[in-house]
C-alpha positions as a printed Julia matrix, in Angstrom:
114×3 Matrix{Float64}:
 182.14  -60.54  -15.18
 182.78  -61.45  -18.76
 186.16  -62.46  -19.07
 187.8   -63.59  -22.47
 191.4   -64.68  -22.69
 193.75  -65.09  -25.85
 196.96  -67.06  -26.42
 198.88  -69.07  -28.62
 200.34  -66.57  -30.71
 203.92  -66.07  -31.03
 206.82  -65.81  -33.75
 206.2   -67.87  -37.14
 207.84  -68.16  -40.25
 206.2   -66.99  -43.98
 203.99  -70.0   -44.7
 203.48  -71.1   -41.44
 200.75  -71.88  -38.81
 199.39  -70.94  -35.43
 196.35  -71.74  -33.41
 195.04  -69.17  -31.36
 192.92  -69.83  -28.6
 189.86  -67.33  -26.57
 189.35  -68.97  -23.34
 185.9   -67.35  -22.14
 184.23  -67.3   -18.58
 181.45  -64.79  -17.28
 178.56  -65.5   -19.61
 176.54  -68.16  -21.42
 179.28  -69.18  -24.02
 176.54  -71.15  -25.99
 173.86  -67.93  -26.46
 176.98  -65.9   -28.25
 178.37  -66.19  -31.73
 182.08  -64.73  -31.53
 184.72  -62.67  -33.78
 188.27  -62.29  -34.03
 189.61  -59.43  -35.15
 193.18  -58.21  -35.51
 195.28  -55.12  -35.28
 198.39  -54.23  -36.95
 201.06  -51.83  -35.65
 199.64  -48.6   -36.77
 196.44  -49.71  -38.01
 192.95  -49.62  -37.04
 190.46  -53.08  -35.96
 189.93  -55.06  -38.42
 187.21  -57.74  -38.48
 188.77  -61.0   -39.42
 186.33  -63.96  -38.87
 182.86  -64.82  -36.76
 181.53  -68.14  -35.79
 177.74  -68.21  -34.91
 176.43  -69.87  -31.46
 176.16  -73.26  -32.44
 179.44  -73.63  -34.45
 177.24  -73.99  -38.04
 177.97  -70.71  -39.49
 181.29  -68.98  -40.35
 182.57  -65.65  -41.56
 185.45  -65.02  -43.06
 187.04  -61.69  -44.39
 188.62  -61.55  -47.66
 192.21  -61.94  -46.27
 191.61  -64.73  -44.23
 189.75  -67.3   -46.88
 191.14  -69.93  -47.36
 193.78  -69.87  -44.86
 192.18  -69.68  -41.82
 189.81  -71.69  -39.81
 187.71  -70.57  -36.85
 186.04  -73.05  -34.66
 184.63  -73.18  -30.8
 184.02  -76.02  -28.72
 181.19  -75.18  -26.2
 182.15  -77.69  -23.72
 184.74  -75.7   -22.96
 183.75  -72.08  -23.8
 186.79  -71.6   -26.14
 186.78  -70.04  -29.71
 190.07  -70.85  -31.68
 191.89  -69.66  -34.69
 193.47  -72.23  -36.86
 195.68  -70.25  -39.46
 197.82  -71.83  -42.11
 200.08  -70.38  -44.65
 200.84  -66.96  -42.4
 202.3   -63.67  -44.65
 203.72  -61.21  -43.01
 200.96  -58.77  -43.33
 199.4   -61.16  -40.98
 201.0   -59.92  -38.29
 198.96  -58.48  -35.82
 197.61  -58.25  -32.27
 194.68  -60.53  -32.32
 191.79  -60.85  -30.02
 188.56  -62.43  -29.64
 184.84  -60.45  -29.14
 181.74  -62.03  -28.36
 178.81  -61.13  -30.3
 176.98  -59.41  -29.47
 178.5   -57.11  -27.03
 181.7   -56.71  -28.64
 183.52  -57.27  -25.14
 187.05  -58.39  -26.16
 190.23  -60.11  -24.69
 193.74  -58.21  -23.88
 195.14  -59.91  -27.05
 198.07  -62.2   -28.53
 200.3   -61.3   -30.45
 201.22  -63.08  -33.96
 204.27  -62.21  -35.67
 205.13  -63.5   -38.88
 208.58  -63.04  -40.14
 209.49  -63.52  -43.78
């Protein structure tokens, strides 16, 4: 079955970093393009950046530009989240979805303390 698994968040400092990892098994990891999306305490999804199959294309929303890098490496069916210069309105439960199907991870937390 399609299983996706985050990690690598934790507790940062403002203006720090954190690379967050979606470990994938179940499917073709090379037919999928993938998101990551976050939620804040109290808050609803929200979409934060999508990577197409191959790796060429990228997506980012408005809050992460600039400060955030997704990438995958398909030898390994992992997505990951490179994010630099963290505010605390990043914090956020974060997971991964593939696309299409919008299947999605149990989440890591990210917690950004200012």
């Amino acid at each position: 079955q399609v299983q996706l698994v985050e990690s690598g968040g934790g507790l940062v400092q403002f203006g720090g970093s954190l690379t967050l990892s979606c470990a994938t098994s179940g499917f073709t990891f090379t037919k999928y393009g993938m998101d990551w999306f976050r939620q804040a305490p109290g808050k609803g999804l929200d979409w934060v950046s999508q990577i197409s199959s191959d790796g060429r294309a990228t997506l980012y929303s408005d809050s992460a530009k600039g400060r955030f890098t997704i990438s995958r490496d398909n030898a390994k069916n992992t997505v990951y989240l490179q994010m630099n210069s963290l505010k605390p309105e990043d914090t956020a439960e974060y997971f991964c979805a593939r696309v299409p199907g919008g299947e999605r991870g149990q989440g890591t937390q990210v917690t950004v303390s200012s």
